[in-house]
C-alpha positions in Angstrom: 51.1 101.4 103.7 50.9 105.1 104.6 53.9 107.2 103.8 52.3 110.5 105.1 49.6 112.5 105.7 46.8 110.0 107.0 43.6 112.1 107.1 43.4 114.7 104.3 40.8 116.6 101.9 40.8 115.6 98.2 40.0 118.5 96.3 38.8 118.1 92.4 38.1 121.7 91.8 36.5 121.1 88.4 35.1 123.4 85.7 31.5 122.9 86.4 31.9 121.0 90.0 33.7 121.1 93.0 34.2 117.9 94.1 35.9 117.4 98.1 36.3 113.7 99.7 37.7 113.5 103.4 39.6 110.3 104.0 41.0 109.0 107.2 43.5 105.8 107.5 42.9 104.2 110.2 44.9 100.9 110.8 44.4 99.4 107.5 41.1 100.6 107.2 39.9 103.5 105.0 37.4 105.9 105.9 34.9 108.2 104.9 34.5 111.3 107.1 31.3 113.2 107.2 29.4 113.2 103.7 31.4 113.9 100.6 30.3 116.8 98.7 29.8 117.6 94.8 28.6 121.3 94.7 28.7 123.7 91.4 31.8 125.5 91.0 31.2 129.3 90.9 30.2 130.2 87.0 33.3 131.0 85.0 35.6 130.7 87.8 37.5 127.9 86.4 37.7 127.5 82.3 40.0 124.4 81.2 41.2 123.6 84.3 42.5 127.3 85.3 41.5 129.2 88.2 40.4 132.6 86.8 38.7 133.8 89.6 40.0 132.6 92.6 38.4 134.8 95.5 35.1 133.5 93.8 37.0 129.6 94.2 37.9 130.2 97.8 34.8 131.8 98.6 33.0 128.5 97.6 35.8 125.9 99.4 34.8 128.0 102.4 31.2 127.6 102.4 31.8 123.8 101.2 33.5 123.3 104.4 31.0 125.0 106.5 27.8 123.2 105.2 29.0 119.8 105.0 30.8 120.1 108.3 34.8 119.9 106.9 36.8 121.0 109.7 40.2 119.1 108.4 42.7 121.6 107.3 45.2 119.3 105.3 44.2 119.3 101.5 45.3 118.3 98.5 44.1 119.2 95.1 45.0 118.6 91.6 45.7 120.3 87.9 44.2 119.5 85.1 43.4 120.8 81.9 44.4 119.6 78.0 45.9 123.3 77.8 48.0 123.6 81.1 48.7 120.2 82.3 50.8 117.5 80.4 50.9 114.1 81.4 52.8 111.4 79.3 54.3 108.3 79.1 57.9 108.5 77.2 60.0 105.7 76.3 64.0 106.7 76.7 67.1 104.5 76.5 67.8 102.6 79.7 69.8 105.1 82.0 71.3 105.9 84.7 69.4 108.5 87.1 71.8 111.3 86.4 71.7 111.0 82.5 68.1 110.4 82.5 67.3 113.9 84.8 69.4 115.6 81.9 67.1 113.5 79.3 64.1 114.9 80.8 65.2 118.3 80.7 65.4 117.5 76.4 62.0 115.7 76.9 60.0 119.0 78.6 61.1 121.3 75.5 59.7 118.6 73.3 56.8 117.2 75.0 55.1 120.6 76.0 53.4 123.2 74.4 54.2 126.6 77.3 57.5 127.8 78.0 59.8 125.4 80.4 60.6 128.2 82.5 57.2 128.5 83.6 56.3 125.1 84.7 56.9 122.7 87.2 57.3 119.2 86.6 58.1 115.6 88.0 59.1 112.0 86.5 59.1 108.6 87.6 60.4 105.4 86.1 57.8 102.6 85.2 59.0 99.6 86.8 56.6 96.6 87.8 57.2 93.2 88.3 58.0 92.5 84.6 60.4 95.1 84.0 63.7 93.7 82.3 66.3 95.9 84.5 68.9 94.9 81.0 66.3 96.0 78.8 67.5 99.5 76.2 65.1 100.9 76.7 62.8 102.5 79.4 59.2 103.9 80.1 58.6 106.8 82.3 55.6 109.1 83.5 56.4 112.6 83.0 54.0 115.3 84.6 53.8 118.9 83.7 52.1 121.7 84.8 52.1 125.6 84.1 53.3 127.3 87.5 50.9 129.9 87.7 47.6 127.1 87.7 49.8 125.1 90.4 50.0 128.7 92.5 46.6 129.5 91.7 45.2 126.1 93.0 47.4 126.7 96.1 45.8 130.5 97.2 42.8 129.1 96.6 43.4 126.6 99.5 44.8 129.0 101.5 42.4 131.8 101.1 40.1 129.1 102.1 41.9 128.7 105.5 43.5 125.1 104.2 46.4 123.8 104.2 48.2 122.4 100.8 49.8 119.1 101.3 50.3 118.6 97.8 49.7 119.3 94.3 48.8 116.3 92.0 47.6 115.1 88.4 44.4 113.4 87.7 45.5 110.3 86.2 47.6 109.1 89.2 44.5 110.0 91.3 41.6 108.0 89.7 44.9 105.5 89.4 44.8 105.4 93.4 40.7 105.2 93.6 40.2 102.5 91.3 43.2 100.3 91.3 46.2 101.2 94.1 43.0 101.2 96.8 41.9 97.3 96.1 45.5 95.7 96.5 46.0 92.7 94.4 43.1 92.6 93.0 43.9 93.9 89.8 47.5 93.2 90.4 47.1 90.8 87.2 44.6 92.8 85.1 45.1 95.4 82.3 42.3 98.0 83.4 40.7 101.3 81.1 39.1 104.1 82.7 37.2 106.4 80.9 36.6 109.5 82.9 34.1 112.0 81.8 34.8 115.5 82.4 33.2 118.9 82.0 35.5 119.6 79.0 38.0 116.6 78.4 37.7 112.9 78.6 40.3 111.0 80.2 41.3 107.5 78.7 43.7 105.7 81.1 45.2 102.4 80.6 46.4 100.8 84.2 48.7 97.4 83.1 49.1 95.5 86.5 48.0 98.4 88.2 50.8 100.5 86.7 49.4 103.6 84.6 50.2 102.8 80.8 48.9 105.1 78.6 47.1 108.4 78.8 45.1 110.6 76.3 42.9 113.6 76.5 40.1 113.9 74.0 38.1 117.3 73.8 34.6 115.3 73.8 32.6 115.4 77.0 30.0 116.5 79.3 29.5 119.7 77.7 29.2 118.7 74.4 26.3 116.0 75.6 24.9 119.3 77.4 25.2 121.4 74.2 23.7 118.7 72.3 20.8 118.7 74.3 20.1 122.2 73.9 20.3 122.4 70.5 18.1 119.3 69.5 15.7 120.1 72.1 15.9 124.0 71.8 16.4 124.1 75.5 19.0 126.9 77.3 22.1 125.2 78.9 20.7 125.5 82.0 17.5 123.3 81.6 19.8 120.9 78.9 21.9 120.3 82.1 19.0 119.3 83.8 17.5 117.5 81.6 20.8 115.1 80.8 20.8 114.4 84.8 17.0 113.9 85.1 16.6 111.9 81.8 19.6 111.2 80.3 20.4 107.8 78.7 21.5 106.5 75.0 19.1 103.7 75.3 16.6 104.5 72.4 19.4 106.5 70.6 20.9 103.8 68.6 20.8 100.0 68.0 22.4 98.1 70.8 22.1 94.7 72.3 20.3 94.1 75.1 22.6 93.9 78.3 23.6 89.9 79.1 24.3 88.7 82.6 27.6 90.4 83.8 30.6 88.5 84.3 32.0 90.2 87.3 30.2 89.6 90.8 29.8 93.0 92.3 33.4 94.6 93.4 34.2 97.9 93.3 32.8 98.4 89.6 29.0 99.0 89.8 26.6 98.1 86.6 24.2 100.9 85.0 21.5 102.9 86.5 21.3 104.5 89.7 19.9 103.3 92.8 16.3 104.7 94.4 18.4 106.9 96.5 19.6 109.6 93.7 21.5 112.3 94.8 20.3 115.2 92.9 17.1 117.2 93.5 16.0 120.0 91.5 12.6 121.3 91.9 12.0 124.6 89.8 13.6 126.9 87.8 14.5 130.1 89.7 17.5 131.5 90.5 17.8 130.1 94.4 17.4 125.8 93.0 19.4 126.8 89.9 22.4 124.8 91.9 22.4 121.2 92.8 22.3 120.2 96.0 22.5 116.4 97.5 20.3 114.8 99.1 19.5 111.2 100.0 15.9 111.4 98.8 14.8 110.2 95.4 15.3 113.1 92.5 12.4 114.9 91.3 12.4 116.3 87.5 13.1 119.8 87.6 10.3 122.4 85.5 11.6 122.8 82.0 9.9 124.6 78.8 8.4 122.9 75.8 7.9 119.3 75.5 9.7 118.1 78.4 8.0 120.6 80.8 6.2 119.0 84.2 7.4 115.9 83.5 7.3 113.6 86.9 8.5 110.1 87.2 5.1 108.4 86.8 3.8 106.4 90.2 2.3 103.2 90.8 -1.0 103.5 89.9 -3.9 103.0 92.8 -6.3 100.7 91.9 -9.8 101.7 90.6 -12.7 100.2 90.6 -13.8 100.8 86.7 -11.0 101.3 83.6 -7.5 102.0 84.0 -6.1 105.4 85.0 -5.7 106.8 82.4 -3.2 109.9 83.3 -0.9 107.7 84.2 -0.7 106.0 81.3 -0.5 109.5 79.3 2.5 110.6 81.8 4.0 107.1 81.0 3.5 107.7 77.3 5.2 111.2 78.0 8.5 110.0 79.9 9.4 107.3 77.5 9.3 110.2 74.3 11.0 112.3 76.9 13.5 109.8 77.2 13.6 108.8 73.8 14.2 112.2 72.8 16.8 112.6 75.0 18.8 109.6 73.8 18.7 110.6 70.3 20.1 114.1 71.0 22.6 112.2 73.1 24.2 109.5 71.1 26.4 111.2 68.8 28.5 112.9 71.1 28.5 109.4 72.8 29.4 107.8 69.9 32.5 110.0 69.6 33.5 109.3 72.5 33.1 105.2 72.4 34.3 105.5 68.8 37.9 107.5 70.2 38.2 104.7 73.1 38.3 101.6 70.5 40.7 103.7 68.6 42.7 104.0 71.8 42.9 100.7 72.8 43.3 99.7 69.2 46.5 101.8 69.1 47.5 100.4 72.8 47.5 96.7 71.7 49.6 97.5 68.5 51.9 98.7 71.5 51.7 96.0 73.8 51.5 93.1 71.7 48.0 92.7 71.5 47.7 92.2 75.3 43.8 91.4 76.6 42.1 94.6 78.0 39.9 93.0 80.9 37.7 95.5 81.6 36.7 99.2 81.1 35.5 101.1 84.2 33.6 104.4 83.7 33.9 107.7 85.8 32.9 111.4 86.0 30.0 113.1 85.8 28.5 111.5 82.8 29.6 108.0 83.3 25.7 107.2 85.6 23.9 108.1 81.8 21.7 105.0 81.5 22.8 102.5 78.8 26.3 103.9 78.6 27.9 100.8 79.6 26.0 98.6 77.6 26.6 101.0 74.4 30.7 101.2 75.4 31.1 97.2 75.6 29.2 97.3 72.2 31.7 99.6 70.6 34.9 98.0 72.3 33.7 94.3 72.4 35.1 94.5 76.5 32.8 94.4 79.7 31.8 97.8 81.1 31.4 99.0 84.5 30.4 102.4 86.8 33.3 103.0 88.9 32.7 103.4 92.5 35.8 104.4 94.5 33.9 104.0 97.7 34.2 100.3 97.6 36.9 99.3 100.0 35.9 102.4 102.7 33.9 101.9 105.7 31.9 105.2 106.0 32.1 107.1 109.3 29.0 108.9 109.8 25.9 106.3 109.6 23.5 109.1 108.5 25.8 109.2 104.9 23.8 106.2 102.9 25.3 103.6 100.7 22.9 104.6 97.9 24.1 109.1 98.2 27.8 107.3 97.5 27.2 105.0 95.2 25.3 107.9 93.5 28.0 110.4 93.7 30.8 107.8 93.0 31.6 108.0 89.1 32.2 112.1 90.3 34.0 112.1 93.4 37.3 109.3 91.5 39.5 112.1 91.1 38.6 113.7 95.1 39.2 110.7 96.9 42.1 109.4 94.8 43.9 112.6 95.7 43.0 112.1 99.5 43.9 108.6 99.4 48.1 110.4 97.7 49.6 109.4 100.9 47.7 106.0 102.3 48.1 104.1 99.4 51.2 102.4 97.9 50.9 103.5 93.5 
């Protein structure tokens, strides 16, 4: 199974998060070391997926390690980014490996938008069990990135007192957390993940656990963050709150009521968040301004205007004459909240649900109109309540909350079940890219 390093860091330095998973192989069994983290990513340090202000970066990887107890030195991280990082799938007459390493070299001036000198690349053949070796023609994965955010991504780590192990892509590491990690048990499916970024949206088709198709779209958690702040005239700050305190598409647009779900449990977990939330925000000053994890329930964090002092209303104590009637009025109060919230939310949704069916429209023209048997949802918007019920609406295909934690025993028994599952939809891309050496893709 393991063709390397066996205990390692993932690192998803994102552009509002830094996300960092430890894995250990052990035997055949994967685990979780310490507690994972998801902290905020210094502001402006990283814009599209470029490091622009890496003391600032490695200043944060070192307190990271510090407060959540990281002592592991081997780390791999990954590139991303619609404007530095290409990754595609290219079809190309059926060669041999010489003539297709000169093909490639054709393929980079054509397939990328910076100068070839400046990049650094990698291919691999597509070959599963299906593959017709007499076939013409041939599919293969082509990754490029621009040199300098691979080097800046490195002195990070090292400034950091880490040590680099690798550099990878995103969609071979949510590949690894979703699919590679679970054996066979998708060996036979044709799986979509939808991963929602800070600033891009990833739409990844895995055929028989095989990555198949890839496309960026520019739609994603910042534009459901802008859109909150402009319907609710709230600053980013508190409309970043408010989308992870109240956000849902629930009351934003017509949808059918959730039926039973067809898949029993797995690694794919439905809608809504458990009683043990990960995120508590308090007030509005500079020193709770970050996000910190925690294994208590979240509290709604103090915003202005007509979500302000909103709580999430408790069970009532009985009273001996009438009902209480604040907490009926704080009920009445969440569910406009709430309400409000979904309608400032579900047009950038919508976008987004509306670019996947065209997506997997375009994919079955391609693939002879294969089944797609299920679409699993990731990154930091993917826990929004009544986004899976709203995507298997648009796509007519059964929708699930990735949780990459699944198949991993967790080491330390003060980490809960409920902080990972939590944290999951997040943390795909961290523990994919720990998992680069343990797992066969």
């Amino acid at each position: 199974m393991a063709k390397g390093a066996t205990h390692v860091l993932g690192l998803d330095i994102g552009t509002a998060f830094i996300k960092a998973a430890e894995i250990r192989l052990r035997g055949r069994e994967f685990q979780i070391i310490g507690r994972p983290a998801v902290v905020p990513t210094p502001e402006g340090a990283v814009r599209g997926g470029l490091i622009v202000d890496m003391p600032a970066v490695s200043d944060a990887l070192g307190e990271l390690r510090a407060e959540y107890g990281m002592p592991i030195k081997k780390a791999i991280a990954s590139v991303g980014g619609d404007s530095s990082v290409v990754v595609r799938i290219i079809e190309v007459p059926n060669m041999s490996e010489k003539e297709l390493d000169d093909a490639i070299q054709w393929e980079l001036d054509e397939q990328t938008p910076f100068p070839v000198e400046e990049v650094i690349y990698d291919y691999a053949r597509i070959e599963g069990p299906e593959t017709d070796e007499e076939a013409s023609e041939t599919e293969v994965l082509l990754a490029v990135a621009q040199e300098e955010l691979v080097d800046e991504h490195v002195d990070a780590m090292l400034e950091a007192g880490l040590q680099p192990v690798g550099i990878d892509v995103e969609p071979l590491a949510i590949g690894r957390a979703l699919v590679d990690v679970a054996g066979d048990e998708f060996a036979d499916q044709t799986v979509v993940n939808v991963h929602m970024g800070a600033t891009t949206t990833l739409i990844l088709v895995f055929r028989h656990k095989l990555l198949s198709f890839v496309r960026v779209i520019p739609t994603a958690g910042e534009n459901l963050t802008q859109s909150l702040a402009q319907n609710l005239m709230l600053d980013q700050e508190q409309a970043e709150t408010v989308k992870l305190q109240l956000g849902n598409v629930e009351g934003g647009a017509a949808v059918e009521e959730p039926g039973e779900d067809e898949f029993d449990g797995g690694m794919f977990e439905e809608e809504g968040l458990e009683e043990d939330s990960v995120f508590e925000l308090s007030s509005t000053d500079e020193e709770s301004a970050t996000l910190e994890p925690s294994d208590e329930r979240a509290t709604h964090r103090e915003v202005e205007g007509e979500l302000a002092d909103l709580e999430e209303p408790q069970a009532p104590v009985e009273e001996p004459h009438g009902e209480p009637e604040t907490a009926l009025e704080e009920d009445a109060d969440l569910a406009e909240a709430r309400e409000q919230v979904a309608e400032a939310l579900i047009e950038p949704v919508l976008d987004i649900a509306t670019e996947v069916r065209r997506s997997l429209d375009f994919y079955r023209r391609q693939h002879r109109n294969e089944p797609i048997d299920r679409i699993v949802l990731t990154g930091g918007s993917a826990n929004l309540v009544g986004l899976p019920q709203l995507m298997r609406d648009e796509t007519g295909i059964d929708t699930q909350i990735g949780n990459p934690f699944t198949y991993m025993q967790i080491e330390d028994n003060t980490v809960s079940e409920g902080y990972l599952r939590d944290i999951a939809p997040s943390m795909v891309i961290a523990v994919g890219l720990a998992l680069r050496d343990m797992v066969e893709d």
